[in-house]
VMD Tcl script that draws the C-alpha trace (Angstrom):
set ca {
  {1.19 -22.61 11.57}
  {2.40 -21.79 8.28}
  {2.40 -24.33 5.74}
  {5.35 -22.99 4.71}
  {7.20 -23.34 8.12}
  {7.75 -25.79 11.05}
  {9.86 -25.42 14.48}
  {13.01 -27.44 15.27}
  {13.63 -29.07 18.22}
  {15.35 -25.05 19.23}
  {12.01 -24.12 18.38}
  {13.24 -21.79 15.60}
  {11.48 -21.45 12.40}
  {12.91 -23.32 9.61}
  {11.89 -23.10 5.92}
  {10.82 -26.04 4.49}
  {9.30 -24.69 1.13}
  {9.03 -21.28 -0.68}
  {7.04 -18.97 0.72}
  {4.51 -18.02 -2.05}
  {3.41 -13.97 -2.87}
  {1.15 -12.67 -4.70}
  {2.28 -8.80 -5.46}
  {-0.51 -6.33 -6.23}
  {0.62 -2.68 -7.61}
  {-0.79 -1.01 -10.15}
  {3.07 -0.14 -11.20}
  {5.09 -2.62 -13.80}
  {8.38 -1.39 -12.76}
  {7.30 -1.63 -8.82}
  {5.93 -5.37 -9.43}
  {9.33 -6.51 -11.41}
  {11.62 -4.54 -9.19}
  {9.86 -6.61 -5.96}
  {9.91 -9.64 -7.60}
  {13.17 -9.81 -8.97}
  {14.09 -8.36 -5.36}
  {12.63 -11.75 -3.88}
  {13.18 -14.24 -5.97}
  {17.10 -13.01 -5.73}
  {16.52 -14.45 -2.12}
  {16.39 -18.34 -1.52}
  {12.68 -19.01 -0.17}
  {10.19 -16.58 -1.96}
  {8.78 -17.33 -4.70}
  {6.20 -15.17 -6.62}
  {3.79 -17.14 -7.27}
  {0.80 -13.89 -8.94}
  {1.13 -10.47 -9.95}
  {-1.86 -7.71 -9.94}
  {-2.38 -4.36 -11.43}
  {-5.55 -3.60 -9.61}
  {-7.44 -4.41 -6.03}
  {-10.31 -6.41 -7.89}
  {-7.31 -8.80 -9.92}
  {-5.48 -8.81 -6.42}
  {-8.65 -10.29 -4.66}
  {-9.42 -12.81 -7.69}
  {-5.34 -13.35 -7.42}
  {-5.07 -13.93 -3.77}
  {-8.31 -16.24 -3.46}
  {-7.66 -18.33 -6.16}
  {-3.70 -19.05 -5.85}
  {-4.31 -18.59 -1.93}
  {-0.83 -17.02 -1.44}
  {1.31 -17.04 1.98}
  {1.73 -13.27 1.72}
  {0.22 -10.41 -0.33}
  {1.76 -7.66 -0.83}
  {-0.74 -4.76 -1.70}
  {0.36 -1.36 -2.92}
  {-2.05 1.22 -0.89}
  {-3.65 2.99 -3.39}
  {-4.41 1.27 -6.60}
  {-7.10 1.74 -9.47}
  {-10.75 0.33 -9.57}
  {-10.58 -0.69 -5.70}
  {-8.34 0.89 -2.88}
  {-5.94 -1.49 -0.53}
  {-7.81 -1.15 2.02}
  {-10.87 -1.90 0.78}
  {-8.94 -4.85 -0.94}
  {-8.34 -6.18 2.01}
  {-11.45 -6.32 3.58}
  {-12.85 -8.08 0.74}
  {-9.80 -10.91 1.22}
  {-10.31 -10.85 4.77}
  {-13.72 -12.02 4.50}
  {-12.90 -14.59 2.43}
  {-9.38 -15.64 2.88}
  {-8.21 -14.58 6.42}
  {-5.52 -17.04 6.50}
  {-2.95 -14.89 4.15}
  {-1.20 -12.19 5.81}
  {-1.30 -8.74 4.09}
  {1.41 -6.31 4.16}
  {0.64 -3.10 2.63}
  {3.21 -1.32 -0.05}
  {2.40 2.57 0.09}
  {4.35 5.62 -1.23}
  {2.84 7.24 2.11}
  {0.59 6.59 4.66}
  {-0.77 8.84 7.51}
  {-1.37 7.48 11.25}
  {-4.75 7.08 10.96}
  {-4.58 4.70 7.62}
  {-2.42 2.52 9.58}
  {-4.30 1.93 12.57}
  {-7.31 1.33 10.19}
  {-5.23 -0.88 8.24}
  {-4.04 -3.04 11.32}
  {-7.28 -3.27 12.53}
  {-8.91 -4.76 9.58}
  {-6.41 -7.18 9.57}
  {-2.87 -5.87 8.02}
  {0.59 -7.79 9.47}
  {2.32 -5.22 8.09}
  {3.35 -1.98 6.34}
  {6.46 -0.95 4.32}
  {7.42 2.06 2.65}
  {8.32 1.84 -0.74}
  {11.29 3.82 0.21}
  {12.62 1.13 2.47}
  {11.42 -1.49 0.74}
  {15.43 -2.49 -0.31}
  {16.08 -2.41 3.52}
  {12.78 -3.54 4.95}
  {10.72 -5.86 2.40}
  {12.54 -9.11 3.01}
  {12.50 -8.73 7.16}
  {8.90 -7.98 7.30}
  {8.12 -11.13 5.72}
  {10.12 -12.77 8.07}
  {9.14 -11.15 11.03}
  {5.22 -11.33 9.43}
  {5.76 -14.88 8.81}
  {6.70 -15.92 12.23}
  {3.38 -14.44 14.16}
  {4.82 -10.81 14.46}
  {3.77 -7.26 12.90}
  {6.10 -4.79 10.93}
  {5.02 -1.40 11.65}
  {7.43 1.25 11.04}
  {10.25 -0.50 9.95}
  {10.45 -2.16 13.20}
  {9.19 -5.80 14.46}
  {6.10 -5.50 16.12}
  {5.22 -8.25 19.01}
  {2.39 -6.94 20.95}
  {0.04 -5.43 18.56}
  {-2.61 -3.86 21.23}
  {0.69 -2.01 22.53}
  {1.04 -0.95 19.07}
  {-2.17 0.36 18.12}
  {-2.29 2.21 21.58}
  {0.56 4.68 20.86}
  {-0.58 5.06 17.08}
  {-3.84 6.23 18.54}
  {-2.52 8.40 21.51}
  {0.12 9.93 18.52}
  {-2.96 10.41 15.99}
  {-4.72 12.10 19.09}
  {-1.71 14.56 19.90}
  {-0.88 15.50 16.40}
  {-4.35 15.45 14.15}
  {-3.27 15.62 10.48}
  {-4.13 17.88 7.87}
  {-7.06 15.90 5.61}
  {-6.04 15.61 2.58}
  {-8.58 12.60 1.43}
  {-5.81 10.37 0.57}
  {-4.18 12.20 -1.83}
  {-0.67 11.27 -2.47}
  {2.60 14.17 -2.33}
  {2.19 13.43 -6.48}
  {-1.51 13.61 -6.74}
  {-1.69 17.10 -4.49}
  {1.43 18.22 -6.78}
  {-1.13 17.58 -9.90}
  {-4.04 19.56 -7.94}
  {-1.84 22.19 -7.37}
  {-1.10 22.28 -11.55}
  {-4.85 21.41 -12.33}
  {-5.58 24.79 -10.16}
  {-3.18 27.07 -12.06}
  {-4.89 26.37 -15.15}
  {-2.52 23.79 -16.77}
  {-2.94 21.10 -19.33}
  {-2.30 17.57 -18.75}
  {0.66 18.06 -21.37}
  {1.84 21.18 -19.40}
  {1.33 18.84 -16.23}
  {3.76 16.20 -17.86}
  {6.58 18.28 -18.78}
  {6.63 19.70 -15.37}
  {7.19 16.52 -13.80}
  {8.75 14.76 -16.32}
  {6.07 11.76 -16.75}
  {3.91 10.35 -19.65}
  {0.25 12.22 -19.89}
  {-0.68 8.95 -19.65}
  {0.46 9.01 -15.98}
  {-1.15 12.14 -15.89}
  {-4.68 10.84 -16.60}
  {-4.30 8.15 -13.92}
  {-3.51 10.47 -11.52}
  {-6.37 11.99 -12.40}
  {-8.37 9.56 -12.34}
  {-7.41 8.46 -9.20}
  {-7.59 12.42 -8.06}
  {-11.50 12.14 -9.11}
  {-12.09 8.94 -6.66}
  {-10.79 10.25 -3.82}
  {-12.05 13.71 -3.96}
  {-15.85 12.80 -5.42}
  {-15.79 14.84 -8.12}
  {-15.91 14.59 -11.99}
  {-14.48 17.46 -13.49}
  {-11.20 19.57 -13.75}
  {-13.23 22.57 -12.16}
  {-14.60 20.86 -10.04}
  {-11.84 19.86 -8.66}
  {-9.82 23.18 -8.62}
  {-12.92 24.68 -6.83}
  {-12.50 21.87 -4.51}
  {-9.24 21.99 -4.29}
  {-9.87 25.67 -2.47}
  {-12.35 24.99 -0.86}
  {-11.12 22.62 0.99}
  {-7.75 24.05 1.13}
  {-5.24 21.36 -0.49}
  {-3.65 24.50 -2.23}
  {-2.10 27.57 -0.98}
  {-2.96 30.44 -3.19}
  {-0.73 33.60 -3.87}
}
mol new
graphics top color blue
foreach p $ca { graphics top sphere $p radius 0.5 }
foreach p [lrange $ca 0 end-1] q [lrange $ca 1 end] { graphics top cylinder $p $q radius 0.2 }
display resetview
């Protein structure tokens, strides 16, 4: 049982210390925002903070948190490849995953190597502090609902990936196809900035992070990829 945790005599659970987190995104503003958002609640206390997968492994086995949160895709090492690593060393902590998106197939991968849970960033006001609870007390949060039987679970995911096969887009984010898209027409990572009103800095992570995912090293490379593969729609 949780350290964190023990049953009265009802057999509910009752919080006996903080529950510690470790929060892994590669965004400053997400990281305060969720911590702030926790530590505002009696019971959570954030206890590490990462900007990448390999600092969230090194965070996560050395503080051995109760809960890591662990934004999908981050520099250096993806989430889910994140979590193996923890997994394999640390299976005790429970993983929920933070993700802008995430397609059907990601999260039946992600539950099966070991996820409790995963929240939207666009719930995570509504959702964050109930799928610690619910992750905390032996269940899963999938879908912004409490999750008992996880077999049941991961059946319908799989019969819905089955009936409705997604369009691969190599785990691009809506943002990082949006920056294909530019990269195709020709524009500069300035041009690319104003457009979306972000830093070129932002720009060049993107990119970055573009160049992972898609296996290529090069701006043309990547617009001929781009087509190739269809992730545009030319006029």
């Amino acid at each position: 049982m949780n350290e964190a945790l023990k049953r009265s005599a009802e057999g509910q659970a009752v919080l006996t210390a903080p529950i510690r987190i470790v929060v892994a995104d590669d965004h400053p503003v997400v990281r305060f925002g969720v911590k702030n958002m926790l530590e505002s609640e009696p019971g959570f206390e954030v206890v590490g903070e990462a900007e990448d997968g390999d600092v969230a492994i090194t965070q996560t086995l050395e503080l051995e948190p109760d809960i890591l949160l662990l934004d999908l895709l981050m520099p250096r090492l993806p989430g889910l490849e994140a979590m193996r690593a923890i997994m394999s060393k640390s299976p005790r902590v429970k993983i929920i995953l933070l993700t802008s998106t995430i397609s059907t197939q990601q999260i039946i991968e992600a539950l099966q190597i070991g996820a409790r849970g995963i929240v939207l960033k666009d719930a995570v006001a509504g959702d964050l502090s109930m799928s610690l609870r619910a992750v905390l007390a032996g269940d899963y949060w999938i879908g912004g609902e409490r999750v008992a039987n996880l077999v049941t679970a991961l059946n319908e995911l799989m019969k819905q990936a089955a009936s409705t096969p997604e369009k691969k887009t190599y785990g691009l984010t809506p943002r990082e196809l949006e920056v294909v898209t530019c990269i195709v027409e020709g524009c500069s990572n300035k041009d690319v900035a104003k457009q979306f009103a972000i830093s070129e800095e932002t720009v060049k992570r993107h990119l970055s992070n573009i160049f992972d995912k898609t296996g290529v090293s090069t701006r043309l490379e990547l617009a001929l990829f781009a087509i190739a593969h269809k992730l545009v729609v030319l006029d």
